[in-house]
C-alpha positions as CSV (number, residue, x, y, z in Angstrom):
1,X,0.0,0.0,0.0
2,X,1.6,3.6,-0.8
3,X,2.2,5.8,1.7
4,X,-0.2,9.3,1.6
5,X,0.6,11.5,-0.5
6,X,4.1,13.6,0.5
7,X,4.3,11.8,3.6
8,X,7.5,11.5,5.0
9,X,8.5,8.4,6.7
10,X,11.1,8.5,10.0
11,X,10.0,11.8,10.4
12,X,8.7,13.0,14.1
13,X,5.3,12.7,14.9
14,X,3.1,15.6,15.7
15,X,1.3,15.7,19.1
16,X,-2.3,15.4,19.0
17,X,-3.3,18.7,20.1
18,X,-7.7,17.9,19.9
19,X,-10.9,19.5,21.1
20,X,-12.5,16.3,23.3
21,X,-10.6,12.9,24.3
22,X,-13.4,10.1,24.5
23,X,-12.5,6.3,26.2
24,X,-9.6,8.4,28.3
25,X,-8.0,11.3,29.5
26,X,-6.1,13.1,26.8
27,X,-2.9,11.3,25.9
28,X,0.4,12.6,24.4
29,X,2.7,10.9,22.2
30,X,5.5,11.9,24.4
31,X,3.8,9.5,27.2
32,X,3.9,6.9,24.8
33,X,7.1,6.6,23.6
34,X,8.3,2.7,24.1
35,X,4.8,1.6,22.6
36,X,4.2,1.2,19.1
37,X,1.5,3.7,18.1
38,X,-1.5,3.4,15.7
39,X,-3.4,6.7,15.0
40,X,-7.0,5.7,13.1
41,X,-7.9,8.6,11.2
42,X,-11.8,8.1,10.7
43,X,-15.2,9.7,9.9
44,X,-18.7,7.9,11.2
45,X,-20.2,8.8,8.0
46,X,-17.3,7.0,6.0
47,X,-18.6,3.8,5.6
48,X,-15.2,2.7,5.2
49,X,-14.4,3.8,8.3
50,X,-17.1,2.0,9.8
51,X,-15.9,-1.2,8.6
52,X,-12.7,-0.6,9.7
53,X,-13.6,0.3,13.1
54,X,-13.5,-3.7,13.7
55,X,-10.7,-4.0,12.7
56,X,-9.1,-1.8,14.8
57,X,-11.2,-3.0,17.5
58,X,-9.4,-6.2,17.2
59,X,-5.9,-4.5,17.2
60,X,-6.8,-2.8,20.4
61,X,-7.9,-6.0,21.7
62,X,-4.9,-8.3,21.0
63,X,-2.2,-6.4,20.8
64,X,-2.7,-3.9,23.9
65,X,-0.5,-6.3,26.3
66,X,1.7,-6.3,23.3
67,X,2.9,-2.3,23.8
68,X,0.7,-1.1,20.9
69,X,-1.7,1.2,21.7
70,X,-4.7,2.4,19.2
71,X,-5.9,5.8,18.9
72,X,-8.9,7.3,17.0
73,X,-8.7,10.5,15.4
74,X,-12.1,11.5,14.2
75,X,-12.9,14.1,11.6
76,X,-15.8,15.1,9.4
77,X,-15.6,15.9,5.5
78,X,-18.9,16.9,5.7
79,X,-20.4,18.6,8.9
80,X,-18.7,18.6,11.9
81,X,-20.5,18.2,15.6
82,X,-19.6,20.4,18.1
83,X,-21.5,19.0,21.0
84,X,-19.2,16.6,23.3
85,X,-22.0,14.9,24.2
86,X,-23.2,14.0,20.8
87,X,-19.7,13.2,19.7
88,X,-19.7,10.8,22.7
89,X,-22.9,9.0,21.4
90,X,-21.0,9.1,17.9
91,X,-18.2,7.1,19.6
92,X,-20.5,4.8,21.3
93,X,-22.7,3.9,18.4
94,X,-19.9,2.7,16.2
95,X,-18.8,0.9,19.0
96,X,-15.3,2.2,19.6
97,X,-13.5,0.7,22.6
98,X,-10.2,2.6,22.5
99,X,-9.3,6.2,23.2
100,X,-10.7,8.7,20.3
101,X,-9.4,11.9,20.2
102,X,-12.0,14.8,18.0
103,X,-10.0,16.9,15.3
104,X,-13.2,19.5,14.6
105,X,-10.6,21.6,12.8
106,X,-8.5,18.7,11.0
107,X,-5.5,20.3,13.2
108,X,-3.8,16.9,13.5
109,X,-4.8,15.6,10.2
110,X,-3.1,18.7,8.6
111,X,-0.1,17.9,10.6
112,X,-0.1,14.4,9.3
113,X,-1.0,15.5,5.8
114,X,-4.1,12.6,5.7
115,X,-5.7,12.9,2.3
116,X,-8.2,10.0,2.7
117,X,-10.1,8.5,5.1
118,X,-10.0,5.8,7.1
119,X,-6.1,6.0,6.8
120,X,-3.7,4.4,9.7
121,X,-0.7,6.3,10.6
122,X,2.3,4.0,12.2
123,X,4.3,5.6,14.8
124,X,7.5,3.9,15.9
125,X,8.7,3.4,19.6
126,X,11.0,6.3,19.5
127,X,8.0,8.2,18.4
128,X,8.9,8.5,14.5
129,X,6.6,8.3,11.9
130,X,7.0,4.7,10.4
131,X,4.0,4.4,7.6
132,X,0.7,5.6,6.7
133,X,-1.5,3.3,5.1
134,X,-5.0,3.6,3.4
135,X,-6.5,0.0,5.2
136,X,-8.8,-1.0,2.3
137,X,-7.9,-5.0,1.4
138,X,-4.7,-4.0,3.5
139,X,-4.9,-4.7,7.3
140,X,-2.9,-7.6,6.7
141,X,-0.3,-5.7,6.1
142,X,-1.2,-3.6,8.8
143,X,-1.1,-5.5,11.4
144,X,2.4,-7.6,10.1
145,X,3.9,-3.6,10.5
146,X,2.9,-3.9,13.9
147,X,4.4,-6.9,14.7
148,X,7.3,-6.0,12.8
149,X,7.6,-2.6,14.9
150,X,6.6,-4.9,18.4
151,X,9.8,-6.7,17.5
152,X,11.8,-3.8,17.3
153,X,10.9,-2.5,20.1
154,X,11.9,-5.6,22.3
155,X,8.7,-7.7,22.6
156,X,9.8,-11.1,22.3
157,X,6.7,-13.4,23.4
158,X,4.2,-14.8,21.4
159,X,1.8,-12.8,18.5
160,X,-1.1,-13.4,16.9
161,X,-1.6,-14.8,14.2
162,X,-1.9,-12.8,11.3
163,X,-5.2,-13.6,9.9
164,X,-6.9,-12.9,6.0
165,X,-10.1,-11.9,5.5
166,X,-12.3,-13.4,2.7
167,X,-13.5,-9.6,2.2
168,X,-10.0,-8.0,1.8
169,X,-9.7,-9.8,-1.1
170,X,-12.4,-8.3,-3.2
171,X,-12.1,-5.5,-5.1
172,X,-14.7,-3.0,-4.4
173,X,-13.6,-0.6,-7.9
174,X,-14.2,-3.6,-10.4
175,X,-15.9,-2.6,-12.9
176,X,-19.4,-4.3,-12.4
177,X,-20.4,-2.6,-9.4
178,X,-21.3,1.4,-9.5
179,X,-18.7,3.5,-8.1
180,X,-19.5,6.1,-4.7
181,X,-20.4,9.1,-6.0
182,X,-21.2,12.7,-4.2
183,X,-24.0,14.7,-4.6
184,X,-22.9,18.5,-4.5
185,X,-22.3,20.5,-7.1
186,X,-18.6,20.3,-7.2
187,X,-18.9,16.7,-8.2
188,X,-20.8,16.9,-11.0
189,X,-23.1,13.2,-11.3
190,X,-26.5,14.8,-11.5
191,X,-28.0,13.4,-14.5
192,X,-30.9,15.5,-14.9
193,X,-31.1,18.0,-18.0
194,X,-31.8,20.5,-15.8
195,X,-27.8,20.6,-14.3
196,X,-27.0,22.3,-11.5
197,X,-28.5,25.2,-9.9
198,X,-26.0,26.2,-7.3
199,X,-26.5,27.3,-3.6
200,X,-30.1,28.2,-5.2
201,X,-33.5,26.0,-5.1
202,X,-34.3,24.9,-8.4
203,X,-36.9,22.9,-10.1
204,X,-36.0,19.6,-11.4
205,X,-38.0,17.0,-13.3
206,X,-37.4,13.2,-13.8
207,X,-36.1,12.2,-16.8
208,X,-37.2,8.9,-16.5
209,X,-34.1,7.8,-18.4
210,X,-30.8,6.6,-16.5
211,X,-27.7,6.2,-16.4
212,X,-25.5,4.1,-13.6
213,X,-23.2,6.3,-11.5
214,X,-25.6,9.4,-11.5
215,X,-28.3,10.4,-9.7
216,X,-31.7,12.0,-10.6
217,X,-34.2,14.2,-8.6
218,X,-38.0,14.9,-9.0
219,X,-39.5,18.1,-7.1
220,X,-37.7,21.4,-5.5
221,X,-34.1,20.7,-4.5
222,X,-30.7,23.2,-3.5
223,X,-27.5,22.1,-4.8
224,X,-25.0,22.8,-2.2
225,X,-20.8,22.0,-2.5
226,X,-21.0,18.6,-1.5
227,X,-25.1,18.0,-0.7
228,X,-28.7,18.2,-2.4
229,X,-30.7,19.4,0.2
230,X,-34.9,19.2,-0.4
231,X,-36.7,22.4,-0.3
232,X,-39.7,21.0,-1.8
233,X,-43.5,20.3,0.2
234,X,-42.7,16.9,2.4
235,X,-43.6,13.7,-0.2
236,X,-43.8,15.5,-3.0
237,X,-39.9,15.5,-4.3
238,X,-37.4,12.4,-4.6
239,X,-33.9,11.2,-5.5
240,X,-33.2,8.2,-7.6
241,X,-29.8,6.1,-9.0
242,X,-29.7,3.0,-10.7
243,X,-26.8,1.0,-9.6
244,X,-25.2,-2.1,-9.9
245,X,-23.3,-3.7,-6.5
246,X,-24.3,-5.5,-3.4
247,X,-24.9,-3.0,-0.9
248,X,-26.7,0.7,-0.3
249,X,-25.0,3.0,2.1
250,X,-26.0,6.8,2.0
251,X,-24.7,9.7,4.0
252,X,-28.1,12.0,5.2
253,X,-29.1,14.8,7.7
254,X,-31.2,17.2,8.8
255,X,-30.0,19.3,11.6
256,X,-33.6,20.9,12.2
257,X,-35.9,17.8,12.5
258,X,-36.2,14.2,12.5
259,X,-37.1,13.1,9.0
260,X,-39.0,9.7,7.8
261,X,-37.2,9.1,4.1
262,X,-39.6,6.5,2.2
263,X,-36.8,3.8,0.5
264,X,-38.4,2.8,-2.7
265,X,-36.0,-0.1,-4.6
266,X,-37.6,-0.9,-8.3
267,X,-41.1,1.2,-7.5
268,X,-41.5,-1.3,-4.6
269,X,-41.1,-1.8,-0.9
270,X,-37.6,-3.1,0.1
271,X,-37.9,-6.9,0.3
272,X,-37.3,-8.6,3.8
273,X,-34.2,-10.4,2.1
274,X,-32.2,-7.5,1.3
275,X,-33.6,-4.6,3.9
276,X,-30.8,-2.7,5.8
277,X,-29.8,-3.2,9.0
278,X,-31.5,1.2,9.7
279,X,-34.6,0.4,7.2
280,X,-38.1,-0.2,9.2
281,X,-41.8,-1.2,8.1
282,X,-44.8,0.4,8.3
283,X,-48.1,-1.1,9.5
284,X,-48.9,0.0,5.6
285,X,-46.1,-2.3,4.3
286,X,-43.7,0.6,3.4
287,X,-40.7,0.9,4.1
288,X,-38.5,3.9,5.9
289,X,-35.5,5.3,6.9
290,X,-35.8,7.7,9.9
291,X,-32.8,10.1,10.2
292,X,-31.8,12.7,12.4
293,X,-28.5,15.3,11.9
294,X,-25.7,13.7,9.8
295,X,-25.7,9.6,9.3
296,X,-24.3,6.7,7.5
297,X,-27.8,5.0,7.1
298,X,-27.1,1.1,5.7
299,X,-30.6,0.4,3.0
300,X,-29.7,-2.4,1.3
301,X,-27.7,-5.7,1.5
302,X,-27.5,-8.3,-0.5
303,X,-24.7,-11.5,-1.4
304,X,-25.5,-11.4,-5.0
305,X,-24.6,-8.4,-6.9
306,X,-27.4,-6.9,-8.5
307,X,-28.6,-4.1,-10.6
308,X,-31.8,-2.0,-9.1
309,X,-33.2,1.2,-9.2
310,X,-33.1,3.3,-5.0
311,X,-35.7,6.2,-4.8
312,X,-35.4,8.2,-1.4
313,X,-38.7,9.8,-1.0
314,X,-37.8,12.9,1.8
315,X,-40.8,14.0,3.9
316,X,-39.2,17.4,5.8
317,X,-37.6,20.1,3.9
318,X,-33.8,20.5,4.8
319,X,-33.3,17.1,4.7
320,X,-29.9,16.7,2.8
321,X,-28.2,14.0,0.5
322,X,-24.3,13.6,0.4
323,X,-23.3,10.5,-0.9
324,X,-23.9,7.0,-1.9
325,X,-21.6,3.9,-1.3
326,X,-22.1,0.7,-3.0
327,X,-19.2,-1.6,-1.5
328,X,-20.2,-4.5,0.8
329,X,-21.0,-3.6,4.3
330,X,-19.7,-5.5,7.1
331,X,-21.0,-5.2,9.9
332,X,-20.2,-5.1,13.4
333,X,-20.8,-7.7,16.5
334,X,-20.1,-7.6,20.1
335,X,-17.9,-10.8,19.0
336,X,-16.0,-8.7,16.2
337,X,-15.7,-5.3,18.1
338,X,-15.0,-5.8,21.7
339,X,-17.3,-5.9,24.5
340,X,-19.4,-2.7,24.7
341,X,-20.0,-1.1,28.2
342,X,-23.6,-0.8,28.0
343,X,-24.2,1.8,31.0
344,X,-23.9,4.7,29.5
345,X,-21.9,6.9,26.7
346,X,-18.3,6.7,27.3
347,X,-16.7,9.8,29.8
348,X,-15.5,12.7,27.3
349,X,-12.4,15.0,28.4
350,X,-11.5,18.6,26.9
351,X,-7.6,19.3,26.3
């Protein structure tokens, strides 16, 4: 895996200078110097991140005794929450069980230069920057860096096992399954005639011709950087994408009000088979997506890879659209993550 972009290995590692430390009191690399260092650079509406969260859940897990010691370094490319307490809900919803340090200002990912996320930065026992590595099919390789830098730093007992993963090996950009697109303006995959009417609401009508790897909109609709926000009467306005992959993933909010999105998938209800693990039923038979503020809502999964046709039917004005993800979701399990302390969201601290 290449290293970011301009990174420099061996060189010193910043300090993590954050707003709020969750799962612990603030930590400095300083402290840590004689452990072997893995900074998790993460969003909870990447649903990459998501599935790497286990991952690194594991790491935490086995290697801990080992001298390494994980930290989370979360960010948002979209919209960033302030509140501590609703970062700490963030945190224990994704079912993080090591420390987690919030970057509102991307502070420390400047520093590290971190161009993509989730992204694992390496820091060595002497408190060098040793690699930074997009995970994505990689944590193999991960975690045989982190042996390698155990080693080095003394350890001598016995490792883990370095285990592969039947989902590492699949390649999420082949060329039967839709790419992720974004929604905003600056990314340029709406495929109504209409275009773009940036920052402005604008009047758009369905086509009823498609293309895979854009989207198309019915009703009133604003056209932001990176969003489509509805601006239209609730019901009466929709998105649509055909697509061609296993899963449905979509980053959505509404920081006014709870919405109640109708998920529509070939003019039908989502079938019990394939329904999402944040997709509920009606008494009517419908099916729906209740959101609230920013989230990485999970509508469809399915083993087989499939072509369909996702209408999102918004019911609130304000209610905003930032992208869709098609990869394969994998989801987390008690088993998989860690045990979760279930009596309450996890103490926050401010540096």
């Amino acid at each position: 895996m290449l290293l970011t972009k301009h990174m420099e290995r061996d060189r010193t590692a910043p300090e993590l200078y954050g707003n709020f430390w969750f799962n612990s009191t603030p930590i400095s690399l300083r402290s840590q110097q004689g452990n072997v260092v893995a900074l998790f650079f993460w969003d909870h509406t990447s649903m990459l991140s998501l599935r790497a969260v286990r991952h690194m859940n594991r790491l935490h897990r086995d290697y801990a005794e080992c001298g390494l010691v994980v930290i989370g370094v979360q960010l948002s490319e979209y919209v960033t929450v302030h509140d501590p307490e609703k970062k700490a809900e963030i945190v224990r919803s994704c079912g993080i069980t090591f420390p987690v340090v919030a970057d509102d200002d991307h502070t420390i990912a400047d520093l590290y230069r971190i161009e993509s996320l989730p992204t694992i930065c390496l820091v060595t026992p002497k408190g060098m920057i040793y690699d930074v590595q997009t995970p994505k099919g990689s944590f193999s390789r991960v975690e045989r860096s982190i042996q390698y830098l155990l080693r080095q730093a003394g350890f001598f007992g016995e490792l883990p096992f370095v285990e592969y993963y039947d989902e590492q090996q699949r390649d999420y950009t082949a060329s039967q399954v839709t790419p992720d697109f974004d929604l905003g303006y600056l990314h340029g995959v709406l495929g109504n005639t209409e275009g773009y009417n940036p920052e402005l609401p604008g009047e758009y009508h369905d086509p009823f011709v498609y293309v895979e790897g854009k989207f198309y909109a019915e009703g009133i609709w604003i056209a932001g950087r990176n969003s489509f926000e509805y601006a239209g009467d609730g019901n009466d306005g929709y998105i649509l994408f055909p697509y061609t992959g296993n899963d449905v993933d979509v980053v959505v909010g509404n920081d006014a009000e709870t919405d109640t999105i109708r998920v529509i998938v070939d003019e039908l209800p989502v079938e019990e088979s394939v329904r999402g693990s944040d997709i509920t039923v009606e008494p009517d038979g419908s099916t729906i997506l209740k959101i609230k503020a920013l989230v990485s809502a999970h509508l469809i999964r399915s083993g087989a890879l499939d072509s369909h046709t996702v209408k999102l039917i918004p019911s609130k004005k304000g209610t905003a659209f930032y992208r869709v993800s098609l990869a394969p979701f994998e989801a987390s399990s008690p088993e998989q993550s860690g045990e979760m302390d279930e009596t309450g969201p996890p103490p926050f601290h401010i540096n």
